[in-house]
C-alpha positions, -999 to 999 in steps of 0.1 A, spaced: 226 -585 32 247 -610 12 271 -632 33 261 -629 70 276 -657 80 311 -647 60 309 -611 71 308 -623 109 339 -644 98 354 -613 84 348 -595 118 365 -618 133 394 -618 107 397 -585 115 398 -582 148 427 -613 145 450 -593 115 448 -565 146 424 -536 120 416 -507 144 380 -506 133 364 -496 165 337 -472 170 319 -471 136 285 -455 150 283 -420 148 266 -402 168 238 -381 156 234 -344 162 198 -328 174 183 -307 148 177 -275 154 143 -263 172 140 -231 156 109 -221 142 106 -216 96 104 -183 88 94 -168 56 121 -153 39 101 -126 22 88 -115 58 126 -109 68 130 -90 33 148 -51 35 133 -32 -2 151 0 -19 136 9 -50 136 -27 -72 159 -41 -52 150 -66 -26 174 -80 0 160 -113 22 181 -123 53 181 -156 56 208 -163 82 235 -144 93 258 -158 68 233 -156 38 215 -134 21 194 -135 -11 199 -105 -31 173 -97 -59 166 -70 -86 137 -68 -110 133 -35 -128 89 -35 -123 94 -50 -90 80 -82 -101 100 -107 -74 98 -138 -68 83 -158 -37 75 -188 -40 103 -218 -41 124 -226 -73 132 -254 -89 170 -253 -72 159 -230 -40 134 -250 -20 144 -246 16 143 -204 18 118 -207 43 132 -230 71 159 -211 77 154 -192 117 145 -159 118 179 -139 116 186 -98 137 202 -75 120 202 -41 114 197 -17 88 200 18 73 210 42 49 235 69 49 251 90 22 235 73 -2 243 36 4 218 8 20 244 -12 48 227 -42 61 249 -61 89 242 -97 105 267 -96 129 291 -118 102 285 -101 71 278 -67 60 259 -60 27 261 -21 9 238 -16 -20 240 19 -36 205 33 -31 187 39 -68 219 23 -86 199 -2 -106 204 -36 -117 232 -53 -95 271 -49 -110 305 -47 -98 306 -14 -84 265 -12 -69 269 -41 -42 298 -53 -18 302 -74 10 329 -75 38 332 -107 62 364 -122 84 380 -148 72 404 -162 100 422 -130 111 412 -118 69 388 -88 62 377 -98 33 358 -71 10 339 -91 -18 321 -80 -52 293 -106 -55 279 -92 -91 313 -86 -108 315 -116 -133 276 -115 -136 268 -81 -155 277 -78 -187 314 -63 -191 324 -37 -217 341 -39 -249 349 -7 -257 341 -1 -293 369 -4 -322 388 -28 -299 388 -71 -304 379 -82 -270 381 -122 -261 350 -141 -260 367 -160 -229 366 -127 -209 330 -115 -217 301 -129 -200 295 -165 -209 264 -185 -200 262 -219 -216 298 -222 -234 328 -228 -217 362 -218 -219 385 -239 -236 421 -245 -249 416 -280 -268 424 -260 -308 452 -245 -316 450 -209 -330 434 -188 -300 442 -156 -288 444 -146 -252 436 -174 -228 414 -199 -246 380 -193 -266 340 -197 -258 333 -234 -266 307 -250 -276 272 -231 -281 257 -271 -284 220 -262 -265 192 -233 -272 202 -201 -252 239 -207 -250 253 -170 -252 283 -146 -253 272 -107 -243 292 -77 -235 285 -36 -232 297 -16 -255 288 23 -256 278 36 -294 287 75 -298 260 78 -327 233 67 -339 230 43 -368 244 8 -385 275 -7 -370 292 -42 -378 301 -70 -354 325 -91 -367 330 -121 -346 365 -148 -351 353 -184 -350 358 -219 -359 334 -241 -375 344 -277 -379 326 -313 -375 304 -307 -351 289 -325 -320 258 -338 -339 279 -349 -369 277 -320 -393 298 -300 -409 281 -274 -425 270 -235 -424 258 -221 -389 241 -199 -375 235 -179 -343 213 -142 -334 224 -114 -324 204 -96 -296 202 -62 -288 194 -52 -249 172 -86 -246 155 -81 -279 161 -106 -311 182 -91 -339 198 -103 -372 213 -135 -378 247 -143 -379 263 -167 -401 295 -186 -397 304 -207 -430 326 -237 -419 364 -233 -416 387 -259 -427 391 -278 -394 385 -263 -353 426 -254 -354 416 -226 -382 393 -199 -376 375 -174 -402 360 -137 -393 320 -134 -402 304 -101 -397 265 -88 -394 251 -56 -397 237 -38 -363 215 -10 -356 222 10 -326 215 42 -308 234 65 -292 247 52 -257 252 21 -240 234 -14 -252 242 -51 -242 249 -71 -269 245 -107 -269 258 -130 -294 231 -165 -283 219 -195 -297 183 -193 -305 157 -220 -308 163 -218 -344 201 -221 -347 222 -245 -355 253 -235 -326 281 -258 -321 310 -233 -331 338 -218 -309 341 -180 -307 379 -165 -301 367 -129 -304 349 -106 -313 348 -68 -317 321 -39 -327 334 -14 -355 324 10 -380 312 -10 -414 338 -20 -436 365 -17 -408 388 -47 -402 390 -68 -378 411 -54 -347 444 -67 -338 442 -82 -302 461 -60 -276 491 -74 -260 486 -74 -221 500 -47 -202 517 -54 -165 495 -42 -138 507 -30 -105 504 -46 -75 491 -24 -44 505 -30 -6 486 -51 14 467 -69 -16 464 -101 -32 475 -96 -70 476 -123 -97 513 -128 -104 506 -133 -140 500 -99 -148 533 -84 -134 558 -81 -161 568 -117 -176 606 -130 -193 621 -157 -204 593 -177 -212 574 -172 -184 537 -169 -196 501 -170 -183 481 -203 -179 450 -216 -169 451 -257 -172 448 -264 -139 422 -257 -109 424 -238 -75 436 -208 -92 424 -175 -86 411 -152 -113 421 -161 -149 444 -184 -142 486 -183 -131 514 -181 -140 539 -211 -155 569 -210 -175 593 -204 -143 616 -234 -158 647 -218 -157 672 -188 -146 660 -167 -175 622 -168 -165 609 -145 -139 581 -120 -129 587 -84 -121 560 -72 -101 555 -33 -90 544 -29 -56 529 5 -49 520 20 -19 540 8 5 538 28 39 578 37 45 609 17 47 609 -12 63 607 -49 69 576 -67 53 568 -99 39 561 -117 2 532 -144 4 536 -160 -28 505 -189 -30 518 -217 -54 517 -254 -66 541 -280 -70 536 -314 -84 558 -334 -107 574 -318 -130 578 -340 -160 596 -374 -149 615 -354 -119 605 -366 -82 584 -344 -63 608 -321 -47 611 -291 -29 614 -264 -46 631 -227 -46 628 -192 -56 643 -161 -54 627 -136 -40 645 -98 -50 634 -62 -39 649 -38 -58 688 -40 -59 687 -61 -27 704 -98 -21 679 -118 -30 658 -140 -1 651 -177 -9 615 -191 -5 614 -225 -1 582 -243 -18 575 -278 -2 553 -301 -27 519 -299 -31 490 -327 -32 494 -322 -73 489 -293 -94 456 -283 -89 459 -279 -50 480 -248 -37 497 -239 -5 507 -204 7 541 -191 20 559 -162 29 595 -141 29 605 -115 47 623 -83 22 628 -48 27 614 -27 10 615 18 6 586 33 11 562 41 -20 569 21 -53 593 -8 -54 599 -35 -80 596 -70 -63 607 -101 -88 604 -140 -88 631 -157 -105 648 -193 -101 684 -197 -87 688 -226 -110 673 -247 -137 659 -274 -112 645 -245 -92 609 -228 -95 594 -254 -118 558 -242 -99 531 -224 -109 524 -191 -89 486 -181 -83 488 -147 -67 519 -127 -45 508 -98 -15 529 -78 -1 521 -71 32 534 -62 69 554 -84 89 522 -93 112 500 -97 86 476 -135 76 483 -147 49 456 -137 28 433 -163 10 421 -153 -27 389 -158 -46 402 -189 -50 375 -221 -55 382 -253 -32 371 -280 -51 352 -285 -79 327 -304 -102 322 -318 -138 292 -335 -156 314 -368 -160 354 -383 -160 353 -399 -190 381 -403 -207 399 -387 -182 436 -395 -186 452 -381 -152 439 -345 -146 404 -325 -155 394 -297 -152 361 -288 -129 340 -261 -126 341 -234 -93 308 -245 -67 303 -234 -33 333 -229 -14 359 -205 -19 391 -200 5 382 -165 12 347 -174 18 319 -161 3 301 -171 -28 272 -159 -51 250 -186 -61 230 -173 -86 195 -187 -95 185 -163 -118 180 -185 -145 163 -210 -127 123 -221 -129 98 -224 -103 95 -254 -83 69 -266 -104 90 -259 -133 71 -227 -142 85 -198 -153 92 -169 -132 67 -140 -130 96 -119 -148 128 -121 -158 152 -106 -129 186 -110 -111 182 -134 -83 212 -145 -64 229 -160 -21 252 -142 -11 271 -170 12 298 -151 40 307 -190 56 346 -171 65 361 -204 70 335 -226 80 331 -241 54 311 -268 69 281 -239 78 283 -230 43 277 -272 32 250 -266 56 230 -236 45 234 -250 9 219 -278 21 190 -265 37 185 -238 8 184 -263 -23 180 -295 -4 196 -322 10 222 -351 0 201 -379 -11 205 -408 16 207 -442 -8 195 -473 9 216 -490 34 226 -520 3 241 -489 -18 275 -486 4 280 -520 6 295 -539 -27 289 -538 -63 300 -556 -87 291 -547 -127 311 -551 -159 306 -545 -197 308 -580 -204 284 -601 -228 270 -627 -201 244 -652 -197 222 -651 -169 238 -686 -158 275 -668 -164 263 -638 -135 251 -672 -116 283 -683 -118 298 -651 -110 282 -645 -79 290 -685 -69 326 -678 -71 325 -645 -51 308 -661 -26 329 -696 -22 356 -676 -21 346 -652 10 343 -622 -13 311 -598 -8 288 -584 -30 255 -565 -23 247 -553 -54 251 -567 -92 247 -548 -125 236 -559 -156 256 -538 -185 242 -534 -216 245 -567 -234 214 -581 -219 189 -557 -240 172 -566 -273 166 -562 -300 195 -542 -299 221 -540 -274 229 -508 -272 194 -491 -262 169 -520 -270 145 -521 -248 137 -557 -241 160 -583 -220 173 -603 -247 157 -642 -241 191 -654 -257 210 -642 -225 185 -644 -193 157 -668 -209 136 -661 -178 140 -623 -161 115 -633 -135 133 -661 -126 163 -641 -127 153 -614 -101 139 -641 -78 168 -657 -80 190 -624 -72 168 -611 -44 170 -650 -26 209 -645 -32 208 -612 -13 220 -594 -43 202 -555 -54 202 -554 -93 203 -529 -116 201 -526 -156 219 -503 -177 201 -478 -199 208 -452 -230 179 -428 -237 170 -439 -273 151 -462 -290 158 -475 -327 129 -474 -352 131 -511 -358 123 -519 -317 92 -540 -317 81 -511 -286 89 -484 -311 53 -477 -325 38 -479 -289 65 -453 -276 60 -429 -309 25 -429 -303 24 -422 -266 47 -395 -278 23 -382 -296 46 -388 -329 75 -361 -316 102 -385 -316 131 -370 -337 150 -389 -352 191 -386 -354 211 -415 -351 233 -431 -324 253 -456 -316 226 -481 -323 224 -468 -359 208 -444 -385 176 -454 -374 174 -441 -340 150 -420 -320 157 -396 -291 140 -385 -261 135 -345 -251 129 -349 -214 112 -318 -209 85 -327 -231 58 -343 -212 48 -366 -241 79 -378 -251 88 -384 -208 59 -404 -206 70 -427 -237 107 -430 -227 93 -440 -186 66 -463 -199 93 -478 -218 116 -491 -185 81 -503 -169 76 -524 -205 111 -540 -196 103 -557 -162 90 -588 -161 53 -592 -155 49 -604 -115 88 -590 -110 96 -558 -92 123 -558 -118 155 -541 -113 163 -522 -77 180 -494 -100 181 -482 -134 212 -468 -145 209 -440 -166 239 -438 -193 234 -408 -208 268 -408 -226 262 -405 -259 226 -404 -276 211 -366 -286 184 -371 -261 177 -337 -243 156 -318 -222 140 -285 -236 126 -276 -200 138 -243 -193 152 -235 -163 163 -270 -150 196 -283 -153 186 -311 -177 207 -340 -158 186 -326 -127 149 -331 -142 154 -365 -160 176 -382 -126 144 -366 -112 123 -388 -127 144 -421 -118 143 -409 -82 106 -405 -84 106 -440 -98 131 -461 -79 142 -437 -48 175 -425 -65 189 -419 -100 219 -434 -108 236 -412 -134 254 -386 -148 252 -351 -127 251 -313 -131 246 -305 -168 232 -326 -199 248 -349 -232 248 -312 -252 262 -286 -232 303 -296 -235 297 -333 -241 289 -359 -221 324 -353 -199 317 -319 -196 331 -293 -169 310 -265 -185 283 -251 -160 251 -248 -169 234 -213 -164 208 -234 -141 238 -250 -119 245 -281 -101 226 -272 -73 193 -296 -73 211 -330 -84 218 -335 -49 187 -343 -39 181 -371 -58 211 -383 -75 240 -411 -69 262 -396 -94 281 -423 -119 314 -404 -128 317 -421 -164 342 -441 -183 378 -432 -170 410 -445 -179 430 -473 -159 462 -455 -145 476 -446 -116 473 -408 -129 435 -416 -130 437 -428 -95 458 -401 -81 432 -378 -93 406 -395 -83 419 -392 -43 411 -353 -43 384 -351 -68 360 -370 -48 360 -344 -19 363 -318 -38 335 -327 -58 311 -328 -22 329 -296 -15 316 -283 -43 280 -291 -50 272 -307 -16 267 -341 -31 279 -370 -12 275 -399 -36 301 -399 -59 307 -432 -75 334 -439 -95 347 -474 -120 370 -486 -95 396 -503 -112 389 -473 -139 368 -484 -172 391 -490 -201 427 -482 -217 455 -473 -199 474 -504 -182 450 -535 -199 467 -563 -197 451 -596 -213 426 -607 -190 413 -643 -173 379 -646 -200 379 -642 -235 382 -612 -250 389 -592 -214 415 -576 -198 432 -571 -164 450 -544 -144 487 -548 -136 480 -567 -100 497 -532 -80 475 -509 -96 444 -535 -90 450 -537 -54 454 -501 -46 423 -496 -63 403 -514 -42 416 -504 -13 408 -466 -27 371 -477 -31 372 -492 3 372 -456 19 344 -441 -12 315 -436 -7 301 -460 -32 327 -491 -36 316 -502 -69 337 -524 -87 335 -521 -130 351 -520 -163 353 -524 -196 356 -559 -205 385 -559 -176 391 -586 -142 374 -575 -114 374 -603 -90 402 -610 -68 405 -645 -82 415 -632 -114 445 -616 -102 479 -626 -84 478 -641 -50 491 -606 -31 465 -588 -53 439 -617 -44 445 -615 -6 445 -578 -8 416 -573 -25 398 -599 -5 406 -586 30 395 -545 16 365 -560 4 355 -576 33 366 -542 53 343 -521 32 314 -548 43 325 -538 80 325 -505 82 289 -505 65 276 -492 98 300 -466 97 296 -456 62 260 -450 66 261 -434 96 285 -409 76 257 -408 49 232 -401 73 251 -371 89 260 -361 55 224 -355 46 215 -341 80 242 -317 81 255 -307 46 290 -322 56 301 -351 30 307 -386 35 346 -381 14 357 -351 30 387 -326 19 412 -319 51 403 -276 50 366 -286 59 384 -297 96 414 -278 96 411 -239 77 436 -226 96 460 -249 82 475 -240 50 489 -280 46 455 -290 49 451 -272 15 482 -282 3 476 -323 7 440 -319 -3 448 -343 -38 461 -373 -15 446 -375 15 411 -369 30 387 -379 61 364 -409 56 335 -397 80 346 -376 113 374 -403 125 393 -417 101 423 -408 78 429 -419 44 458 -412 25 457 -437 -7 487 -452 -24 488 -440 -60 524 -450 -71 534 -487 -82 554 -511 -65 543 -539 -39 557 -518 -16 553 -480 -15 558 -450 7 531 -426 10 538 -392 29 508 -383 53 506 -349 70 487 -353 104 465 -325 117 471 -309 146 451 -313 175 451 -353 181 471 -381 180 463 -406 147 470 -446 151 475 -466 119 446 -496 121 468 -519 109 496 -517 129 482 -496 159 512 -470 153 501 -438 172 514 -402 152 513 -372 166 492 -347 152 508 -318 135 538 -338 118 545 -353 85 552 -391 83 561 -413 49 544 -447 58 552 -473 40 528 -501 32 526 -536 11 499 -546 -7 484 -559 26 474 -527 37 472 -488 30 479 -454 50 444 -453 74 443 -438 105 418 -433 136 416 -399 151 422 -397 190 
């Protein structure tokens, strides 16, 4: 490693500024000595249903009409055989299959069919919770009765997401997207007749993704099989949207429609709408939403009681439940009446109401209240303490009286400064009971950050707060990227309750472990998009190292490639004359290296006829940043794969090992996989692993399905990136809103997918706060904002310092900034030992490196609550970053329960169970070792 010498000095620096950094190693666990077991072997059949118990907390749950399953491994599901051989017990009785671990209890209607909402249910215990779940409801198809617009949002999408980013929409948002081959819409709709009936379908079709604006098209299917062809002229812009109808032939009775992309489409529309009528009918109007009644001693979504005064429904924030919440409680006119029915006989019970509470607007983060009114009854104030931010909830209850049977229960604010919170879901429910945790997700994932300005929206993984979830893998490939022997409906049912760390675990051994990076990899990076000669990164890494400042690893951004510098694929002589001497160089210096790459080639690249004609001439070609004249790469073709790796092996200097790592910046050129069933990102990050030991790259989904920032799943899932993957976030902007995000998206992202290395541009990438920087052309962070960056990637599990053209050394910046920045970098090169150790567990066990507070502490609803600014850094320590400006700022920490937590850098002991606000300087940050 870089620096010995310095790094001893550092030690000692340490241990002389008084940093608690004791006991670093963890300890590792045994594995367990059970036996594999073959899944199928442990497998209960009814009719073409098959149900394999895997452990007593998962069970795979398949349906394939010709009984046709599936055995062998898939490309996401590699591990169902080395789970232990699970008991349970079986049978049938009035016409239901029951199969109970012991933790979870499966029913399956016997001769019911193809899995749906009603067919299959699971109960678990969550806490003190009996939870009852419906594992198939949002997978089947669900019904738009005929004559009536139903929104594309609520039908079953698989490819588009749902978004909000146009205006014009009705309902909650509109299917976006429809950018890759098999993107689809479908619903059920019953015919009454026989013969031709019209779907007319309300879109938008603007300037596209691939840089048209012209007629598209998508197909119509009809119960699996290929119908006509819709077509959707252009509208004047993606705010306005047109109506386009198709003929359809139906018989009598129930079909699933689905509106897809085919191979032969041109996609890349938005769908509000849609409806099936008679021919010649108009279009529908939509149907305003009608309250819904909430029952006794159930979670309901508040935003379907009955809404005033501007409150409305919302859905642009996580965590939520359902569809979304409700907002719009800004002042005494807005409320939400909700009818509770049911309710055993007179008597004292109690409101939870779950709900967030960030800054509103420019007002502080406050408490907040609401009223709470049963009836004609005095109403009873809830206080709501802040949340971590918007997208993290917390759960609390009031006691009312209520008469027996049907009451009216409504949420109102005293005042104007009240409320201002968003309410997920109310219950109503005895005096003794939990408080009950909905189907809401904990954590989530996106493809990239980029451009990011202070909140994003993720897509729902593995862990829910009520605990189960279906990961389903219908859609994926074999192992060997094969298809399956049929089409079927192949899903894991996970019952975790509220270990959630079991359920990191079984994810973990089901679709494979974490990748474990080398040792170097959690030490220091250092990489900026800056033109620079290879005597400039000389000089560079001179500097850092006269002035005590580590560095393990150095990336070389895109401006050292010819011909061109965007994706040529030569270093360019004019900046590093001699590559070979370059890499010698690095390696002597102790430095790991890495290049930047985008996945196209122009058609003027000297190495452009060699790669066409390993390609066997498929190279398309469709522009990009380079230029008209540019080529792209489809992945899944084994031709074109073979061009586009040849081409990094071309770039290495002959006698040179070349680069430790390629990055792979699959941001903006139409490259793409056509493999199906692998999540594109997945297969090509595949292939870098294969190459180097780990990708370094993008994650979960691919450049066409939402962009290349997209939080749209992919039918095929985030599941297999994990294994091979050190996931680059992407270009994000420099403000502390990016940074405050960035605290609980980390964890939440491991939460999520069960990936553990998430690296993000620390210092952010570009915009925001620039200042004019130290170099030419570059820019700087305010000093504040620069320091409590780096001490945020200090506690990450990748530290890797970047930009856009923007300071990164602590030279460049004020002398607080300078000292700060100095004395966190040197602390990240300490707790190296402890940082890998975390890595190593993190890949042995499931349980991340950056971990969210519920994974320790479910019981405790502040642990879900404070999940966006505070987190554990391995088993033992506490982080609770700054995110607010000032030299000086005060941070409020909650402390678990449990044990006592001492600051390392003042050796102030807190007691466990108690909120503090610290305040810290530049020199140091709210950290804290468990006891």
């Amino acid at each position: 490693m870089l620096y010995r010498d310095l790094r001893r000095r550092g030690a000692t620096a340490a241990a002389t500024a008084g940093i608690l950094i004791t006991g670093l190693a963890l300890a590792p666990s045994a594995p367990a000595q059970a036996s594999p077991n073959k899944a199928k072997d442990n497998a209960v059949r009814s009719g073409d249903a098959r149900f394999e118990v895997l452990s007593p907390t998962l069970i795979r749950t398949e349906y394939q009409k010709d009984g046709k399953f599936t055995d062998a491994a898939t490309f996401n599901a590699i591990g169902r055989d080395d789970f232990p051989r699970t008991r349970f017990t079986k049978h049938v009785e009035n016409g239901w299959l029951t199969i109970d671990t012991g933790a979870m209890t499966l029913r399956y209607r016997v001769g019911s069919g193809a899995f749906n909402a009603d067919n299959l249910t699971v109960q678990l215990k969550t806490g003190e919770q009996v939870v009852q779940g419906r594992p198939w409801a949002d997978r089947a198809a669900p019904d738009c009765a005929f004559g009536v617009l139903c929104e594309a949002e609520s039908l079953q999408l698989s490819g588009p997401g749902v978004a909000t980013d146009h205006r014009g929409y009705t309902g909650r948002g509109f299917a976006a997207g429809f950018a890759s081959s098999g993107d689809s819409v479908k619903f059920a709709v019953d015919a009454s007749d026989s013969g031709t009936k019209q779907l007319t379908v309300r879109y938008a079709n603007s300037t596209g993704g691939d840089g048209q604006n012209q007629a598209r098209t998508l197909t119509v299917q009809v119960d699996g099989e290929a119908g006509p062809t819709l077509t959707l002229p252009p509208t004047a812009n993606w705010d306005t949207w047109g109506l386009a109808s198709v003929p359809v032939d139906l018989t009598a009775g129930r079909h699933e429609i689905s509106v897809v992309r085919g191979p032969d489409d041109s996609g890349n529309v938005n769908i509000d709408s849609l409806a099936m009528v008679n021919p010649g009918d108009s279009f529908p109007a939509p149907a305003a939403p009608q309250p819904q009644p909430l029952r006794f001693g159930t979670l309901g979504e508040a935003e379907t009681g009955a809404l005033s005064g501007g409150a409305r429904p919302a859905n642009d924030h996580n965590g939520a439940s359902g569809t979304g919440f409700l907002a719009g409680l800004e002042n005494t006119t807005s409320a939400v009446a909700l009818t509770v029915t049911d309710v055993p006989s007179a008597g004292d019970y109690r409101v939870q109401i779950r709900y967030a509470n960030g800054q509103a607007g420019s007002q502080p983060v406050q408490s907040r209240t609401m009223s709470v009114t049963a009836g004609t009854a005095a109403p009873v104030t809830a206080t709501l303490p802040p949340t971590s931010g918007w997208d993290y909830w917390n759960t609390v209850s009031v006691p009312v009286h209520l008469d027996g049977g049907t009451n009216t229960v409504t949420l109102g604010c005293p005042t104007d400064s009240s409320c201002n919170v968003n309410v997920d879901t109310v219950a109503v429910t005895s005096a003794d009971s939990p408080l009950l945790a909905p189907h809401a997700p904990l954590g989530g994932y996106r493809r990239g950050l980029d451009g990011v300005n202070g909140a994003a929206l993720t897509s729902a993984g593995l862990l829910y707060q009520d605990g189960w979830y279906l990961l389903d893998d219908s859609a994926s490939a074999l192992r060997d990227t094969k298809p399956r022997p049929a089409a079927e409906q192949d899903a894991y049912v996970f019952a975790y309750g509220q270990d959630y760390t079991r359920g990191l675990k079984e994810l973990s051994t089901l679709t494979g472990p974490t990748k474990l990076l080398p040792k170097w990899a959690y030490g220091v990076w250092w990489s900026e998009y800056y033109d620079r000669t290879a005597s400039e990164f000389q000089d560079v890494v001179a500097k850092a190292k006269a002035e005590g400042v580590p560095m393990d690893v150095l990336v070389l951004d895109t401006d050292i490639k010819a011909p061109d510098k965007w994706n040529g694929w030569s270093i360019d002589s004019t900046r590093i004359p001699d590559p070979k001497a370059f890499f010698q160089w690095a390696k002597k210096e102790g430095l790991h290296t890495g290049i930047n790459i985008h996945p196209s080639i122009l058609g003027s690249d000297p190495k452009f006829a060699q790669a066409q004609a390993t390609a066997k001439g498929k190279l398309q070609r469709v522009g990009c940043n380079g230029g008209a004249d540019c080529y792209a790469f489809d992945f899944g073709d084994p031709d074109q794969l073979k061009a586009y790796l040849q081409l990094h092996d071309q770039m290495v200097p002959k006698g040179s090992k070349g680069p430790d790592l390629w990055w792979m910046d699959w941001c903006c050129d139409n490259s793409k996989s056509s493999l199906a069933g692998v999540t594109p990102d997945a297969w090509i990050n595949q292939q870098y692993a294969d190459k180097t030991g780990f990708a370094f790259s993008r994650a979960y989904g691919s450049l066409q399905a939402g962009g290349y920032s997209s939080p749209t799943p992919v039918a095929t899932g985030p599941w297999a990136d994990k294994r091979t993957t050190l996931h680059f976030t992407g270009d994000t902007t420099s403000n502390w809103q990016t940074l405050q995000m960035e605290v609980g998206y980390t964890p939440g992202e491991s939460a999520a997918t069960g990936l553990a290395a998430v690296s993000h541009d620390i210092g952010g990438h570009t915009g925001g706060l620039q200042q004019p920087g130290s170099e030419p052309g570059s820019t700087k962070l305010p000093d504040d904002l620069y320091a409590r960056w780096v001490q945020f990637g200090t506690f990450q599990p990748i530290d890797r310092l970047h930009s856009n053209h923007s300071d990164r050394l602590p030279s460049q910046y004020g002398p607080e900034a300078e000292a700060s920045a100095k004395k966190f970098l040197n602390l990240r090169e300490e707790l190296l030992p402890y940082t890998y150790a975390a890595a190593e567990e993190a890949t042995r066990t499931g349980t991340p490196i950056v971990r969210s507070m519920y994974l320790a502490y479910p019981n405790e609803q502040a642990a879900y609550a404070t999940a966006g600014s505070e987190y554990l850094y391995g088993p033992d320590y506490l982080v609770a970053p700054v995110t607010t400006p000032g030299n000086t700022a005060t941070t409020s920490v909650w402390f678990p329960p449990g044990n006592d937590w001492t600051d390392i850098f003042t050796g102030k002991t807190y007691q466990g169970g108690t909120t503090q606000n610290i305040t810290t300087t530049l020199d140091t940050m709210p950290v804290f070792k468990k006891h």
